[in-house]
Every structure is written in C-alpha cells, then in structure tokens.
N, C-alpha and C positions, 0 to 999 in steps of 0.2 A: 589096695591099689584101686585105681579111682578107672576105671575104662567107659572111656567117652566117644569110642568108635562108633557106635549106634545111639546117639546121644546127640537130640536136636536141640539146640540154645535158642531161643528167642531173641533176636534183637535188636525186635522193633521197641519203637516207641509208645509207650503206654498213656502216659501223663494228660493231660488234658491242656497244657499250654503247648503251643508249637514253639517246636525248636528253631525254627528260624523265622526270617520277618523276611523273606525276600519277598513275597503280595506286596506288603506295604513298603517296603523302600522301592518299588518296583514304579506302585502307584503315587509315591512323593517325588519319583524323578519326572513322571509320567511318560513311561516307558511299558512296553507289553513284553509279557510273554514271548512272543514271536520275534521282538525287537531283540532280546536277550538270546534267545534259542537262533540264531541268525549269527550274533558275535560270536556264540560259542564254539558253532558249529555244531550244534546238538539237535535234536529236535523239539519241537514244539511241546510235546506230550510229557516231552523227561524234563523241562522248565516251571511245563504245568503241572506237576507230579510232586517237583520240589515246591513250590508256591506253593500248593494245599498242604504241603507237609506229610504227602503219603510216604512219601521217601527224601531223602535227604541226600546233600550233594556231599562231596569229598572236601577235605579241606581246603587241600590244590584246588576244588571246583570255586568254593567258596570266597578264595584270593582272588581266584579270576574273575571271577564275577565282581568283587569287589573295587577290584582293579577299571573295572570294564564301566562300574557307575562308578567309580572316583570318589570312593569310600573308604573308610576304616572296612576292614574286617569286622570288627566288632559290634559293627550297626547290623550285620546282619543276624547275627543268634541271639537269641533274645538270654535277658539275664536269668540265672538260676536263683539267682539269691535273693532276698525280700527286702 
C-alpha cells in the first residue's frame, strides 16, 4: 500500500519551453499586463506571474482570457509536439 499522506508531488513545470504564450499574444494584440489584470479583475502580479510562466492560469482562466483577446484557446499554450 502506497501512503502519500506525508508525500510532497511536485508540480511545477520543469521544461525549458513555457507553457503558455500569453507575453506574446499579449504583446501582438498590444495590450499590458495591467490592461488584462483590469478585465479579470485579478491583479497585476498574478497576470505578470502567468506571462513569465512562473505559474500558470486555470483553464477557466485561460478561456477567459481567451475570450477577453478574442482568441482561440489554443493561441494561448504553446504546442507540445514537434
């Protein structure tokens, strides 16, 4: 039996390509940080936090946001595959 009560998982991102591309769809609409953290109603820090890629939005976030630049979904995560 497998006990994972005291048992931390990791699950950030390791990889060296970011997971998403909102910087750049950010900077092709030419829209800030602040303009997007404003629609969300989020703050500034948790927009610029997703932009670098330190953390990442939820998928719900990711529609909204999607929604918000008048996008696919799909422009925003960058592809996994070659």
């Amino acid at each position: 039996m497998l006990n994972l009560h005291h048992t931390k998982i990791n699950m950030s991102y390791s990889m060296d390509e970011p997971i998403n591309r909102l910087k750049v769809v950010l900077a092709e609409k030419n829209r800030t940080n602040r303009w997007l953290a404003k629609q969300l109603g989020k703050s500034e820090i948790t927009v610029c936090r997703w932009a670098q890629n330190k953390v990442q939005p939820s998928l719900d976030q990711l529609v909204e946001i999607a929604k918000i630049l008048d996008i696919d979904v799909k422009v925003l995560i960058n592809n996994t595959k070659d």
